[in-house]
MOPAC internal coordinates of N, CA, C and O (Angstrom, degrees):
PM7 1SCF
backbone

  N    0.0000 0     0.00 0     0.00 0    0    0    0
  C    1.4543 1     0.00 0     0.00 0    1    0    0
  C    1.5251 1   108.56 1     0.00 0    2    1    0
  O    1.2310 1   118.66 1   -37.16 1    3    2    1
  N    1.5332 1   120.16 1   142.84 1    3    2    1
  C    1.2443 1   117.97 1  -164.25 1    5    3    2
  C    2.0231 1   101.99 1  -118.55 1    6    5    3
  O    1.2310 1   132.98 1   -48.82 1    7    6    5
  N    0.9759 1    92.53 1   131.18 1    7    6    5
  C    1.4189 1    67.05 1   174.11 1    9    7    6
  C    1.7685 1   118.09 1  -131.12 1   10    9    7
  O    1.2310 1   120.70 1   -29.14 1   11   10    9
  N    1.5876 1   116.27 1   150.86 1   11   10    9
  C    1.4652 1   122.39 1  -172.26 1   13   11   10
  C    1.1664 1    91.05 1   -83.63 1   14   13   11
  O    1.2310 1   122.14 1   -24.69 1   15   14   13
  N    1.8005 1   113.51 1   155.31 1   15   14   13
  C    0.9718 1   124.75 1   152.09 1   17   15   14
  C    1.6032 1   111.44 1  -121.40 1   18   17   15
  O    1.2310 1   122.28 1   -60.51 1   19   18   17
  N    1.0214 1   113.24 1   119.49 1   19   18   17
  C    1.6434 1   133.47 1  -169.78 1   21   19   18
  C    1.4377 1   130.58 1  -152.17 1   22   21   19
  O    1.2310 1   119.80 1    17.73 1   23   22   21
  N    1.6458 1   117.99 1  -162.27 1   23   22   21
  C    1.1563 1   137.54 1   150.89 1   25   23   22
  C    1.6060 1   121.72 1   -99.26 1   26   25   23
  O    1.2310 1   116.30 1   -55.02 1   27   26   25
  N    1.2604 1   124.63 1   124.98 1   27   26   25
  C    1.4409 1   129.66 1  -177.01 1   29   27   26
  C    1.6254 1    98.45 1   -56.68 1   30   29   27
  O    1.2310 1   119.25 1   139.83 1   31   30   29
  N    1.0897 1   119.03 1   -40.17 1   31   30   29
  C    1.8580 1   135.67 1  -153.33 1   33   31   30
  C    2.1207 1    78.75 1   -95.11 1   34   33   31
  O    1.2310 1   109.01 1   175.75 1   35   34   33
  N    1.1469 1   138.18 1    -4.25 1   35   34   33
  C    1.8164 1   113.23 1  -173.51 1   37   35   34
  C    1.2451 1   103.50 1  -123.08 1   38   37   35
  O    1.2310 1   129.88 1   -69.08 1   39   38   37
  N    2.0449 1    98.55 1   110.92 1   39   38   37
  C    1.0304 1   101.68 1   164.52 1   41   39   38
  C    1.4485 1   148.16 1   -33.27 1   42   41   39
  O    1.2310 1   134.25 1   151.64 1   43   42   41
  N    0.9531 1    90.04 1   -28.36 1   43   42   41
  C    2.4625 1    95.79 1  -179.11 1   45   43   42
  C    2.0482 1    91.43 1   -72.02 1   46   45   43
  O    1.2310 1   123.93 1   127.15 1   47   46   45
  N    0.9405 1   110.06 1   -52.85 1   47   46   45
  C    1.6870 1   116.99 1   170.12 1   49   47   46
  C    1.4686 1   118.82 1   -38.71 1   50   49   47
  O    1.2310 1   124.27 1   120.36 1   51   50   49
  N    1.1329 1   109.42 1   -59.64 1   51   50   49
  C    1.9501 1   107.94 1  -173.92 1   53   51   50
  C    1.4934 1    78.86 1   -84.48 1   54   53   51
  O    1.2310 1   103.73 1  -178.54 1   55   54   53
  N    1.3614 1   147.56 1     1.46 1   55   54   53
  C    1.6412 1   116.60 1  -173.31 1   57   55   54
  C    1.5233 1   107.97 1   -97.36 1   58   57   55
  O    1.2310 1   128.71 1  -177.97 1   59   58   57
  N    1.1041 1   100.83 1     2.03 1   59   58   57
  C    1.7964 1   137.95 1  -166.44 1   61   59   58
  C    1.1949 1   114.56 1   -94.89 1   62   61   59
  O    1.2310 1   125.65 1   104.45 1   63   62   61
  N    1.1737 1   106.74 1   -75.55 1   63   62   61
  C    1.3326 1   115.02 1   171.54 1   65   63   62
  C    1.8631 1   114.73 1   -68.60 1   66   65   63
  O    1.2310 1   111.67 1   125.36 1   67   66   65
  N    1.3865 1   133.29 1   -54.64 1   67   66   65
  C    1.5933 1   120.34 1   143.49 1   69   67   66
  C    1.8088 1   111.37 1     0.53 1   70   69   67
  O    1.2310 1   122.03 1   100.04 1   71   70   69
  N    1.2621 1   113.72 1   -79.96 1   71   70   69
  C    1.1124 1   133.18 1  -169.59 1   73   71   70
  C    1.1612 1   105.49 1   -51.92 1   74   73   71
  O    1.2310 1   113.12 1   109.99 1   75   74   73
  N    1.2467 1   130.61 1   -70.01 1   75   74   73
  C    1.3641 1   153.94 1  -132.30 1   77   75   74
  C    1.8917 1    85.92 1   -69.15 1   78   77   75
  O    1.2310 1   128.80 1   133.97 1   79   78   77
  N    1.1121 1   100.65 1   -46.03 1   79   78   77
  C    2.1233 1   124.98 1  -155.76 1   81   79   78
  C    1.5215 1    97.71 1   -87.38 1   82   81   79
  O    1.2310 1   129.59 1   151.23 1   83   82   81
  N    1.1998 1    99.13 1   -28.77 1   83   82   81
  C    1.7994 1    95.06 1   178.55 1   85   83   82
  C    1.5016 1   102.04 1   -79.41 1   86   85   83
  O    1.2310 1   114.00 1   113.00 1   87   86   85
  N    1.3803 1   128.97 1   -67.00 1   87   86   85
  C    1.4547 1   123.85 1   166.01 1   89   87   86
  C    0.9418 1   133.61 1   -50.49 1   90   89   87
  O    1.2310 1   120.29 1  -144.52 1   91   90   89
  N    1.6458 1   117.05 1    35.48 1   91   90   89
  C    1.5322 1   135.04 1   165.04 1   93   91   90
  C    1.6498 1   118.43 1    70.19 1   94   93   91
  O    1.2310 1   117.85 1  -164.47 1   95   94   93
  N    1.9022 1   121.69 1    15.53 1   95   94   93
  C    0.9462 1   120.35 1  -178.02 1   97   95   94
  C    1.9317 1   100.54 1   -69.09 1   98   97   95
  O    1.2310 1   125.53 1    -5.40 1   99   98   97
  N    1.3228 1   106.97 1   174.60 1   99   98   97
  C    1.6756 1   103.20 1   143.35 1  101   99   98
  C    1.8290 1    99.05 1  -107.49 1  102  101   99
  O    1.2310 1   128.54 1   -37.08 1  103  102  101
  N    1.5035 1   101.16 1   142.92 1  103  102  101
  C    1.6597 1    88.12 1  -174.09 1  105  103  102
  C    2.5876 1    84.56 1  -134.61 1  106  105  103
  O    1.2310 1   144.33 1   -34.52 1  107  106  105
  N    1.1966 1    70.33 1   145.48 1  107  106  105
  C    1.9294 1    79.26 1   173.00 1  109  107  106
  C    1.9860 1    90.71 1  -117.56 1  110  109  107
  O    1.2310 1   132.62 1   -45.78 1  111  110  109
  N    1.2763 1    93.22 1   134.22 1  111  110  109
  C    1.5816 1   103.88 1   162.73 1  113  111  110
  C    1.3462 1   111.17 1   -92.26 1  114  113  111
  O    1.2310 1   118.26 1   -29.88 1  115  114  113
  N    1.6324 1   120.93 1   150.12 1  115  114  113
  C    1.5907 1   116.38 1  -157.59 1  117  115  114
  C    1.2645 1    74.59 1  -144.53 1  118  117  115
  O    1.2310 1   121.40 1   -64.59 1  119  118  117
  N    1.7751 1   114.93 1   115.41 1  119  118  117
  C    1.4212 1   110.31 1  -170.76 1  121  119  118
  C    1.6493 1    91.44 1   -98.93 1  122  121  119
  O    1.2310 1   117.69 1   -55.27 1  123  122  121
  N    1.3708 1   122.00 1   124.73 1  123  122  121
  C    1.5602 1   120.19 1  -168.59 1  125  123  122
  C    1.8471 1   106.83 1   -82.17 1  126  125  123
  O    1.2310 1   122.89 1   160.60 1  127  126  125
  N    1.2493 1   112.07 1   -19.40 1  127  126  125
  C    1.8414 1   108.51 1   166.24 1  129  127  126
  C    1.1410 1   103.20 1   -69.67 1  130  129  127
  O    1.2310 1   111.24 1   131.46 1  131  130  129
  N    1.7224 1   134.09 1   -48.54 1  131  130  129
  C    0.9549 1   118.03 1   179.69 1  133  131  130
  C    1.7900 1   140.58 1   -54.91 1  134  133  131
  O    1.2310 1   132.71 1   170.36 1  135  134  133
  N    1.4173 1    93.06 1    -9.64 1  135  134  133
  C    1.5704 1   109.37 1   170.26 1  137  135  134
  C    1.5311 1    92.97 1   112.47 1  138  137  135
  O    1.2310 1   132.01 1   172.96 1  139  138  137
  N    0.8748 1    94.42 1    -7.04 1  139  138  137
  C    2.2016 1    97.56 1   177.80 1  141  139  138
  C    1.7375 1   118.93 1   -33.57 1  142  141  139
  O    1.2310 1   116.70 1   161.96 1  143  142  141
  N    1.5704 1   123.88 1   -18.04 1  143  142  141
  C    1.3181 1   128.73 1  -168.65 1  145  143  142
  C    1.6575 1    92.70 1  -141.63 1  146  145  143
  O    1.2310 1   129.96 1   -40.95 1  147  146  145
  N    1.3713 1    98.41 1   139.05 1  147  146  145
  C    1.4890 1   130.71 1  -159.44 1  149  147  146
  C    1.4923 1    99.57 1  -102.56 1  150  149  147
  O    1.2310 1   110.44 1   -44.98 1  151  150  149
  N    1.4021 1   135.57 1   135.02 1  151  150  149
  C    1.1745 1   141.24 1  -170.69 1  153  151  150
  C    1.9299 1   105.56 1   -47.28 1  154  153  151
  O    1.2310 1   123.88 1   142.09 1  155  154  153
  N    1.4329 1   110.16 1   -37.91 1  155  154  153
  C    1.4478 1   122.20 1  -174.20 1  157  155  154
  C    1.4227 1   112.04 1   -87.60 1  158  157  155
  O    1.2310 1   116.21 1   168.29 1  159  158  157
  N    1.2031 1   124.81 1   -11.71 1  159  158  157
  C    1.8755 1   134.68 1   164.54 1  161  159  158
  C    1.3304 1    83.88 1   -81.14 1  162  161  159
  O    1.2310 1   105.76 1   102.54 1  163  162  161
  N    1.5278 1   144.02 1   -77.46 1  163  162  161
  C    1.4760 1   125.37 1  -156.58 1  165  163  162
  C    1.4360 1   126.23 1   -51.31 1  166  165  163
  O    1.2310 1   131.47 1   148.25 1  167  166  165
  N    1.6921 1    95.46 1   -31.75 1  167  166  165
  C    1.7284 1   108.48 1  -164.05 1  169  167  166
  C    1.8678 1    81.59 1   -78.21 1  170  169  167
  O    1.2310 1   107.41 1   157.64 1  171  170  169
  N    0.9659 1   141.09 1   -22.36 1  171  170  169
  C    1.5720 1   117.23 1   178.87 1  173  171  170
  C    1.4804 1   104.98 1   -97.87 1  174  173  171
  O    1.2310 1   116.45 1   157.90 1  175  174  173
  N    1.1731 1   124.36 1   -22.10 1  175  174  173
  C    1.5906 1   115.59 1   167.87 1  177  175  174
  C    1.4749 1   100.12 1   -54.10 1  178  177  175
  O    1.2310 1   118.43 1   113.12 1  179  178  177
  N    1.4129 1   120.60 1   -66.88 1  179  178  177
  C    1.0171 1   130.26 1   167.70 1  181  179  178
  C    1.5774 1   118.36 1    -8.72 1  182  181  179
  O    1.2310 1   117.64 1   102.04 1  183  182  181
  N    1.4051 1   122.11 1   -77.96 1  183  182  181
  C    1.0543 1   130.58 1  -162.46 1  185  183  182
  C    2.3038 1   107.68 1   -94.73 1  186  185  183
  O    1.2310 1   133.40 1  -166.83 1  187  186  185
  N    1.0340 1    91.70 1    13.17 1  187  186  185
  C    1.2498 1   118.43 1   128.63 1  189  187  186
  C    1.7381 1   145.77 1   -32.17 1  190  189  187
  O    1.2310 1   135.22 1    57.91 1  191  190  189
  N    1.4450 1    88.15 1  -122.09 1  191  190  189
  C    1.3307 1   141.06 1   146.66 1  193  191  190
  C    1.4326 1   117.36 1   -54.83 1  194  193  191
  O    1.2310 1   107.28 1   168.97 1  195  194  193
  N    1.1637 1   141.31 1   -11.03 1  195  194  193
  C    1.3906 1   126.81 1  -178.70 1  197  195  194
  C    1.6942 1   132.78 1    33.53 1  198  197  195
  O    1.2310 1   105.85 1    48.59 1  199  198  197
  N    0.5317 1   143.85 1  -131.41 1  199  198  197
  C    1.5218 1   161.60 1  -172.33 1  201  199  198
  C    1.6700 1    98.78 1   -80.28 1  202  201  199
  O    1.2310 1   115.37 1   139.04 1  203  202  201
  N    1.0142 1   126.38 1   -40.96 1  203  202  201
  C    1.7641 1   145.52 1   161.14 1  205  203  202
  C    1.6033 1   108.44 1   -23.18 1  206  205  203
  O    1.2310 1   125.68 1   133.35 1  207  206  205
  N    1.2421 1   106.69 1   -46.65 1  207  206  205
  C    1.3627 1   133.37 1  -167.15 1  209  207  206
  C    1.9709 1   104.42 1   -74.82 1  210  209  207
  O    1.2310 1   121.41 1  -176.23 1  211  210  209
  N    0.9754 1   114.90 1     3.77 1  211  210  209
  C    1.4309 1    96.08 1  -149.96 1  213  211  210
  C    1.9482 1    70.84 1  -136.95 1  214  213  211
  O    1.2310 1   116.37 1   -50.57 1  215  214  213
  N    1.2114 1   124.50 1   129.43 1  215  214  213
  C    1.5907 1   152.31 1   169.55 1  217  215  214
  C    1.3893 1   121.45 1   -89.76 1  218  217  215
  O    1.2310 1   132.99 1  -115.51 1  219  218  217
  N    1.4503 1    92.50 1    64.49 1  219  218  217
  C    1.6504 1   123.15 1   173.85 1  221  219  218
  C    1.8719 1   104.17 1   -44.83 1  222  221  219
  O    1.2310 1   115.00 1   137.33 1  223  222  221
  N    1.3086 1   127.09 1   -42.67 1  223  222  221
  C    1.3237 1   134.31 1   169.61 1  225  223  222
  C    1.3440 1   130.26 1   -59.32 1  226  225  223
  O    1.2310 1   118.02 1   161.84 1  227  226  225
  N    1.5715 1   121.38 1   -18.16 1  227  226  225
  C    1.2282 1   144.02 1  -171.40 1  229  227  226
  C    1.9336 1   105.22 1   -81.00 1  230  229  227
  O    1.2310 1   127.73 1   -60.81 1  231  230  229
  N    1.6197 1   102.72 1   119.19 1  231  230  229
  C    1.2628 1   115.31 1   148.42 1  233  231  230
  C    1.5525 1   115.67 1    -8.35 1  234  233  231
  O    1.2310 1   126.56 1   113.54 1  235  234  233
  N    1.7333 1   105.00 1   -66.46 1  235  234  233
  C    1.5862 1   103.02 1  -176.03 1  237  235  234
  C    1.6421 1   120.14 1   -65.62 1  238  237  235
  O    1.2310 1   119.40 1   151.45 1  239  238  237
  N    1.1126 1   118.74 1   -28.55 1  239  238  237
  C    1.3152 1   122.94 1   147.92 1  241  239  238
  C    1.1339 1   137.02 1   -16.45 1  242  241  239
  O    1.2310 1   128.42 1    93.05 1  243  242  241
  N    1.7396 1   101.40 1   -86.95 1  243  242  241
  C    1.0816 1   116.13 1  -179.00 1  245  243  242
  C    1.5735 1   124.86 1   -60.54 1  246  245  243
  O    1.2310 1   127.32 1   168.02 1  247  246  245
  N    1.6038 1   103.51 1   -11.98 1  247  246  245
  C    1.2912 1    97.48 1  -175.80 1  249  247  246
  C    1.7666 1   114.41 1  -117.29 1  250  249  247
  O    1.2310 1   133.18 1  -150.06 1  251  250  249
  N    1.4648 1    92.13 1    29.94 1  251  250  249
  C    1.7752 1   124.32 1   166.26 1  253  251  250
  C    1.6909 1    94.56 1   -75.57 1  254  253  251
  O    1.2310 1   117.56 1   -65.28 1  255  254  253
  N    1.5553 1   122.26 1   114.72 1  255  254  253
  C    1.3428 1   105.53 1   128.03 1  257  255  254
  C    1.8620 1   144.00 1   -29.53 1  258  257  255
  O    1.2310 1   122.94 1   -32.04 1  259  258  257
  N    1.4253 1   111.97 1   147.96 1  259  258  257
  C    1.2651 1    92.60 1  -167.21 1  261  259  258
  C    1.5465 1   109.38 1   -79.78 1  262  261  259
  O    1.2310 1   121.39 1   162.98 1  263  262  261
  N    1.3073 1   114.95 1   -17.02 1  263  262  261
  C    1.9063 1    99.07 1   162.53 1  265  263  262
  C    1.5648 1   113.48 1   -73.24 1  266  265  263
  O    1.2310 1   104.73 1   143.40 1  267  266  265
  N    0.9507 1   145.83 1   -36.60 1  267  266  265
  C    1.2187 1   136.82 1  -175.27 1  269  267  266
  C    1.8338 1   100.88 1   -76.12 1  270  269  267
  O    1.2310 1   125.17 1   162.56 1  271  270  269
  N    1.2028 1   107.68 1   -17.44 1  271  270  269
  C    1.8941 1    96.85 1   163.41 1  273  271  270
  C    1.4693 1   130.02 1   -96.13 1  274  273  271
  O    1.2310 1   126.22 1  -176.90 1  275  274  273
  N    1.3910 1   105.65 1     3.10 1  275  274  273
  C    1.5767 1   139.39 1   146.94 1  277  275  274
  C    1.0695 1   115.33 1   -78.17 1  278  277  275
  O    1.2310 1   104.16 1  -178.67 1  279  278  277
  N    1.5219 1   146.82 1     1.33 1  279  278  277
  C    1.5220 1   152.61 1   154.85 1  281  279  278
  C    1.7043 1   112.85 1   -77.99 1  282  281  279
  O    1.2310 1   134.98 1   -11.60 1  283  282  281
  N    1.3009 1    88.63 1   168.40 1  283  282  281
  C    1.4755 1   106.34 1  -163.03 1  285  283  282
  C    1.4399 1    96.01 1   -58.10 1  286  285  283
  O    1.2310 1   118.34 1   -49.31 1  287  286  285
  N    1.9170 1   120.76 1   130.69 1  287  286  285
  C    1.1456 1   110.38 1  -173.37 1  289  287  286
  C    1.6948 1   116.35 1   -60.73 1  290  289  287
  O    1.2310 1   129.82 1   135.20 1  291  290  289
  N    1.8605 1    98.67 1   -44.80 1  291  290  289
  C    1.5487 1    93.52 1  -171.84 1  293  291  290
  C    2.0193 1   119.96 1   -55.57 1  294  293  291
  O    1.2310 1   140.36 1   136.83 1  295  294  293
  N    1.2324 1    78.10 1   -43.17 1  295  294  293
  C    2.2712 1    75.87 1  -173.83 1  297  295  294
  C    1.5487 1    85.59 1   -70.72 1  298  297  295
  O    1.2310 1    82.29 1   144.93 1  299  298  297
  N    1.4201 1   172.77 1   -35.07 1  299  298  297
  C    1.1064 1   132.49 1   141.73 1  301  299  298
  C    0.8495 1   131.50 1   -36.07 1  302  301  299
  O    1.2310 1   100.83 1  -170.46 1  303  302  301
  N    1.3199 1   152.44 1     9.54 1  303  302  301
  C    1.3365 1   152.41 1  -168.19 1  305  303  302
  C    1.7713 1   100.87 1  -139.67 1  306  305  303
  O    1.2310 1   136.36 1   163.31 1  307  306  305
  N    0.7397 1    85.93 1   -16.69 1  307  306  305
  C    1.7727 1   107.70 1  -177.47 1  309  307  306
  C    1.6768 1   106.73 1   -81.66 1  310  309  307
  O    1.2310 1   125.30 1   142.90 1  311  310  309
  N    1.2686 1   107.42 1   -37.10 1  311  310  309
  C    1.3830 1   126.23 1  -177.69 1  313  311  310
  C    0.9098 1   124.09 1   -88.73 1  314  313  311
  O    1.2310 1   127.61 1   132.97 1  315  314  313
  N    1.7205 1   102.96 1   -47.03 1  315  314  313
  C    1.6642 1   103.71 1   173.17 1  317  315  314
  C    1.3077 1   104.36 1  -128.72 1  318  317  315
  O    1.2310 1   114.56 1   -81.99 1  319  318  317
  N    1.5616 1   127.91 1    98.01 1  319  318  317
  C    1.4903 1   124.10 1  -168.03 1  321  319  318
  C    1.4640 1   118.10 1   -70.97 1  322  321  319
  O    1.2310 1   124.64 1   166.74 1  323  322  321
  N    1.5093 1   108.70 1   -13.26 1  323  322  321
  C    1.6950 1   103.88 1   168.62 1  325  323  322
  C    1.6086 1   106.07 1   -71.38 1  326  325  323
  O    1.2310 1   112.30 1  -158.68 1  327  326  325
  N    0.8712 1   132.12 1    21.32 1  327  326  325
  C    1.6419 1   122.18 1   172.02 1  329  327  326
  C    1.7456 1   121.48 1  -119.41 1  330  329  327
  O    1.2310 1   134.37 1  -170.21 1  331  330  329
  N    1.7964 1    89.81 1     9.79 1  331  330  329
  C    1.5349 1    99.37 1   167.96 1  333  331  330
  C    1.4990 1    98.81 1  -100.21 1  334  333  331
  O    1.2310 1   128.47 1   -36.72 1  335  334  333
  N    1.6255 1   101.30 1   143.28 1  335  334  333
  C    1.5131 1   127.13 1  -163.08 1  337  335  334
  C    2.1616 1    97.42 1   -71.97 1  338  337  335
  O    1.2310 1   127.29 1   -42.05 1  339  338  337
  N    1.2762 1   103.57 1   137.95 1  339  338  337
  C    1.8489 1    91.69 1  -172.55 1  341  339  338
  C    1.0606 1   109.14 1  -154.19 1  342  341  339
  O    1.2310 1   103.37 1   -45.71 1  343  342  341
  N    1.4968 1   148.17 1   134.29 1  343  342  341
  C    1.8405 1    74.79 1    41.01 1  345  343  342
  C    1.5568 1   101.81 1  -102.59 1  346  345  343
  O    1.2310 1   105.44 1   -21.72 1  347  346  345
  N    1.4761 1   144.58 1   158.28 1  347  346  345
  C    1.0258 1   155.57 1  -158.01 1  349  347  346
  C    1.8215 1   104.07 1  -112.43 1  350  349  347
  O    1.2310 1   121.42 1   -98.28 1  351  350  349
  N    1.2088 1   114.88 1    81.72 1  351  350  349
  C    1.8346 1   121.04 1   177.69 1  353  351  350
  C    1.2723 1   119.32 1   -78.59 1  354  353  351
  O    1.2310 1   119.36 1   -64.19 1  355  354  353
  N    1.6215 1   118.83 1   115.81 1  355  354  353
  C    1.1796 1   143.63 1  -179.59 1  357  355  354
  C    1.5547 1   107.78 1   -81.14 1  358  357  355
  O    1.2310 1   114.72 1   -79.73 1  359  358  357
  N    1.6339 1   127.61 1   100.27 1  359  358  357
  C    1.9706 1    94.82 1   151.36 1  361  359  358
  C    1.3163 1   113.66 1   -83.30 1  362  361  359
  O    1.2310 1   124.33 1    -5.41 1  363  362  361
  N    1.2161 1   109.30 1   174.59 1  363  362  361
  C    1.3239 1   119.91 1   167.84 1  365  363  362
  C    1.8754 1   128.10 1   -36.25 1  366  365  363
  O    1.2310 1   143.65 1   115.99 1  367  366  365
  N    1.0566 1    71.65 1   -64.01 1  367  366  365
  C    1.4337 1   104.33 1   172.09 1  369  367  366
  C    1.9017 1   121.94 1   -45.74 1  370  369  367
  O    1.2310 1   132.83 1   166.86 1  371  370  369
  N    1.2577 1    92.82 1   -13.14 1  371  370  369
  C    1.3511 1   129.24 1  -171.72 1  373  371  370
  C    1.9011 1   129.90 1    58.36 1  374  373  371
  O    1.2310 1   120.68 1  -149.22 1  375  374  373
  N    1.3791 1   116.31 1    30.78 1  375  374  373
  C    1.3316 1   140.85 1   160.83 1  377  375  374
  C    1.9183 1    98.44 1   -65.31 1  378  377  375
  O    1.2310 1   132.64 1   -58.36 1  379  378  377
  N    1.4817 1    93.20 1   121.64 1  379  378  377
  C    1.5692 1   106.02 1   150.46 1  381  379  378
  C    0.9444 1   150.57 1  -125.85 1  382  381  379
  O    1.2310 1   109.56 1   -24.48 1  383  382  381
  N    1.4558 1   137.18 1   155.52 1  383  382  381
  C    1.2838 1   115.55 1   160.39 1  385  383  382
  C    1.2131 1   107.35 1  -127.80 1  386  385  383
  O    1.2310 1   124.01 1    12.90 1  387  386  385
  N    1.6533 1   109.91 1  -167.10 1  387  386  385
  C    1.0021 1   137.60 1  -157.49 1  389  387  386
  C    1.3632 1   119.17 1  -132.14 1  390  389  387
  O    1.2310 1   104.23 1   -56.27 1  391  390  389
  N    1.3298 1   146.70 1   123.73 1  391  390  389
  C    1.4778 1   143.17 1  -172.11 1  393  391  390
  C    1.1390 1   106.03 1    60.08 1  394  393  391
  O    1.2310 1   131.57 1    25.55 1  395  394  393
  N    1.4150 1    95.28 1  -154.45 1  395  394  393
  C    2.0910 1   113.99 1  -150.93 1  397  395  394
  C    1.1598 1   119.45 1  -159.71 1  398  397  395
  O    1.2310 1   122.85 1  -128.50 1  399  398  397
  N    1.5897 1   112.15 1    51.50 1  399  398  397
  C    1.1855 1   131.94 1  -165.97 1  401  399  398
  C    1.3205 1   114.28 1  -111.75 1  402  401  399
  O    1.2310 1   113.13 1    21.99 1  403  402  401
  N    1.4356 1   130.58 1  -158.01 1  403  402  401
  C    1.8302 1   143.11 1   178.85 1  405  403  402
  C    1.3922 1   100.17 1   -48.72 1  406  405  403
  O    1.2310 1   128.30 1   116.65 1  407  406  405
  N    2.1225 1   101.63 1   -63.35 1  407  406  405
  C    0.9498 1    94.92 1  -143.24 1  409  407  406
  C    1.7087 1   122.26 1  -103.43 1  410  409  407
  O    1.2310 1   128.43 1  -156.56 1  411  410  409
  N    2.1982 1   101.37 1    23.44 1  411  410  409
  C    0.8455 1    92.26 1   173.64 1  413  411  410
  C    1.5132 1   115.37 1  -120.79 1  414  413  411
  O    1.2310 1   126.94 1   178.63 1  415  414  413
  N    1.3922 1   104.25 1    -1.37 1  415  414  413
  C    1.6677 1   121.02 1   122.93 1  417  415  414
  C    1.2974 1   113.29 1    -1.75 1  418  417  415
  O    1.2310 1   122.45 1    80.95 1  419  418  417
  N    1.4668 1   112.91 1   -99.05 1  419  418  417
  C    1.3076 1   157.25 1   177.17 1  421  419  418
  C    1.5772 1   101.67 1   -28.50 1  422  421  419
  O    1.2310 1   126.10 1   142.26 1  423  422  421
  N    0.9958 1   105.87 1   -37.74 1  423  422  421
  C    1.7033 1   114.86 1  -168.79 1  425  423  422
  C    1.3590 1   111.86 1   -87.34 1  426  425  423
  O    1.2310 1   117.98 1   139.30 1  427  426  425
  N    1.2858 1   121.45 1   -40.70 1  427  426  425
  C    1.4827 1   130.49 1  -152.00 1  429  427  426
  C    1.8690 1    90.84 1  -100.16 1  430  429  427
  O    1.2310 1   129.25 1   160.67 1  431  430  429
  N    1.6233 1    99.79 1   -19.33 1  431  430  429
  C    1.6419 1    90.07 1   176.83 1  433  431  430
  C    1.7039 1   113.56 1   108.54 1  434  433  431
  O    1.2310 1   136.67 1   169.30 1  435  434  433
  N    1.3991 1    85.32 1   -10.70 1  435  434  433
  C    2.0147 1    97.98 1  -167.57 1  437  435  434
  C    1.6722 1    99.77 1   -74.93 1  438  437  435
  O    1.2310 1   125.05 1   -27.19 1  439  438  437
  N    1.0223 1   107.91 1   152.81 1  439  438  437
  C    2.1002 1   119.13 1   173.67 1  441  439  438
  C    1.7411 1   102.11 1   -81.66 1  442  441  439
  O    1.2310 1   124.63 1   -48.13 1  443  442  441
  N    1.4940 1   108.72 1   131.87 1  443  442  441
  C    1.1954 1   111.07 1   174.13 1  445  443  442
  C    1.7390 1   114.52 1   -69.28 1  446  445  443
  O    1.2310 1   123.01 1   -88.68 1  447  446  445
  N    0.8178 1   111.84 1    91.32 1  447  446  445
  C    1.7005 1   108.86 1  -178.83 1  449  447  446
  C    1.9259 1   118.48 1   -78.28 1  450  449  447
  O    1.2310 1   120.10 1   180.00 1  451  450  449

């Protein structure tokens, strides 16, 4: 079982998971506003992903003061879960990625459409 980590409501997420379910994965969506990710799942995305992790492009972002975007990335992300980068794909097996691009397309096996 694979699971997304996202927003139920963000498009790049359901376009992910769509995909993911059509190319015969099993995929669970992990809606992260909904409380779906545990302070200790982020802190290892986190250390991961680094700084990668954090959705410098996002509305919620931009409308971070610049000391509070000088705070600890995870309890920002903790706080405001639209500012984690997504959707973030778990296998089992524990391989991840990150976004919703060519090459993670490419990875999961899905056709670039």
């Amino acid at each position: 079982m694979m699971k997304i980590y996202g927003l139920k409501n963000c498009d790049t997420s359901r376009r992910a998971l769509k995909a993911l379910k059509a190319a015969g994965h099993e995929v669970e969506l992990i809606d992260v506003r909904d409380g779906g990710i545990k302070p200790e799942a982020l802190e290892r995305l986190f250390m991961v992903f680094g700084q990668d992790l954090v959705n410098r492009r996002s509305t919620t972002w931009r409308k971070l003061s610049e000391e509070e975007r000088k705070g600890n990335p995870v309890a920002l992300m903790l706080e405001h879960p639209s500012l984690m980068k997504r959707p973030v794909i778990l296998e089992e097996g524990g391989l991840l990625t990150i976004g919703w691009g060519k090459d993670e397309k490419k990875h999961w096996g899905v056709a670039d459409a």
